[in-house]
N, C-alpha and C positions, 0 to 999 in steps of 0.2 A: 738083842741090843742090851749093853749094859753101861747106865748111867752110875759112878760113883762121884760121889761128891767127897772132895778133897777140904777138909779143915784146916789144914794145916798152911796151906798156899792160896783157901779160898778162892778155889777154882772147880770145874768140873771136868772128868774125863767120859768121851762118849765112843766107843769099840762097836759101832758098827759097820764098820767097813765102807762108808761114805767115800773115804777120801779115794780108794782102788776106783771104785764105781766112776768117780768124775773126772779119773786119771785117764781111764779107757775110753772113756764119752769124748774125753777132748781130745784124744788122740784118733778114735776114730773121724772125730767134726775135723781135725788138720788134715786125716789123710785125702775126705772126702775136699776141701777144700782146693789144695794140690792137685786132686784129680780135675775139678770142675776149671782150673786153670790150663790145664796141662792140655786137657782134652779139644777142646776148642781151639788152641794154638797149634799142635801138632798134628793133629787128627783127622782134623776137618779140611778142606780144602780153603784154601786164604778167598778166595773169592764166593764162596757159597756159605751161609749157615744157616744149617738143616737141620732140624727141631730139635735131635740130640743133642746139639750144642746149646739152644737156649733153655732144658731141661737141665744141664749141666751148667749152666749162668748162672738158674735159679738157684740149684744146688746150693752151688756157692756163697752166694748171698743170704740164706737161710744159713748156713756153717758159719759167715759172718758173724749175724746176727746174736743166735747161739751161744756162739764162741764169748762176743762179748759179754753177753745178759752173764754168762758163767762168772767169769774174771771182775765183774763189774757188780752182781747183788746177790752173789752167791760165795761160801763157803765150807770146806770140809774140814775144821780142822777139828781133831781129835780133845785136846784139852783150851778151855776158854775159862779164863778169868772171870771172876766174878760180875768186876764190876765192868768186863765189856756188855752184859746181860743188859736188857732192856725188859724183854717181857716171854711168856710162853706164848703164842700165838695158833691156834685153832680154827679150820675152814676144810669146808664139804668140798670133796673134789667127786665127781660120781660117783654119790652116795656112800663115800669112804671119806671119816677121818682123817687129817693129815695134821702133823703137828711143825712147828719149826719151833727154831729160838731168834727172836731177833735181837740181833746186837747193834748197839750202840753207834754205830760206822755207818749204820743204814745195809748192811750185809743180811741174809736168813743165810742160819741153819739148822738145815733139815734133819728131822728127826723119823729116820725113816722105818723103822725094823717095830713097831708098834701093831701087833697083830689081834688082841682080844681087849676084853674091855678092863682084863683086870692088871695089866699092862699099862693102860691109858689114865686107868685111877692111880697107880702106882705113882708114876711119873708126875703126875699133876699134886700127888701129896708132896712127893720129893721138891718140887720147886715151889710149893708151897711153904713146907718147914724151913727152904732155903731163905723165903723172903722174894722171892723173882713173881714178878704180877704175873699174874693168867689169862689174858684175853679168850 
């Protein structure tokens, strides 16, 4: 991952390939979505449904769900303004590190490519020297 920080426009750019990654998650959660419709109308007999089909409901509703929580308190975008920054944000997910940034909009974003510890101090200096609080 590589954090540079922009002087000039008081911004930051972050190249880790986040936005690919959530481009394909949401495309696969549509396609599965599609299916979990598709499949129960056509597939299944209009008078009977048989467990495949309420596997394929749930699907669905979990691809909902998903889908929103993404579009809704998530984003990937590559460079962020300064002052949309809130703070750096820090929490154990099983027994692993994870960092975000949270912006100002009520959005995270994830800071994901943070693999050793001298990576993690790196990063926490840089929005340090920036000025961006560190929870």
């Amino acid at each position: 991952m590589k954090i540079k920080f922009n002087e000039n426009e008081k911004s930051i750019e972050i190249k880790d390939g986040l936005k690919t990654q959530y481009l394909l998650m949401n495309i696969s959660l549509i396609f599965t979505l599609i299916n979990s419709v598709l499949f129960p109308v056509f597939v299944l007999d209009k008078k009977q449904l048989e467990w495949m089909g309420f596997i394929w409901i749930i699907l669905g509703i979990f691809s909902i769900v998903i889908l929103i929580y993404q579009l809704l308190k998530k984003t990937a975008s590559e460079k962020l303004n300064l002052s949309d920054i809130s703070s750096l944000t820090e929490k154990q997910v099983f027994g692993r590190k994870r960092f975000s940034l949270k912006l100002k909009n009520g959005k995270l974003r994830d800071l994901m490519e943070m693999k050793n510890e001298s990576d993690i101090k790196e990063t926490k200096e840089l929005f340090k020297n920036i000025g961006i609080e560190t929870n």
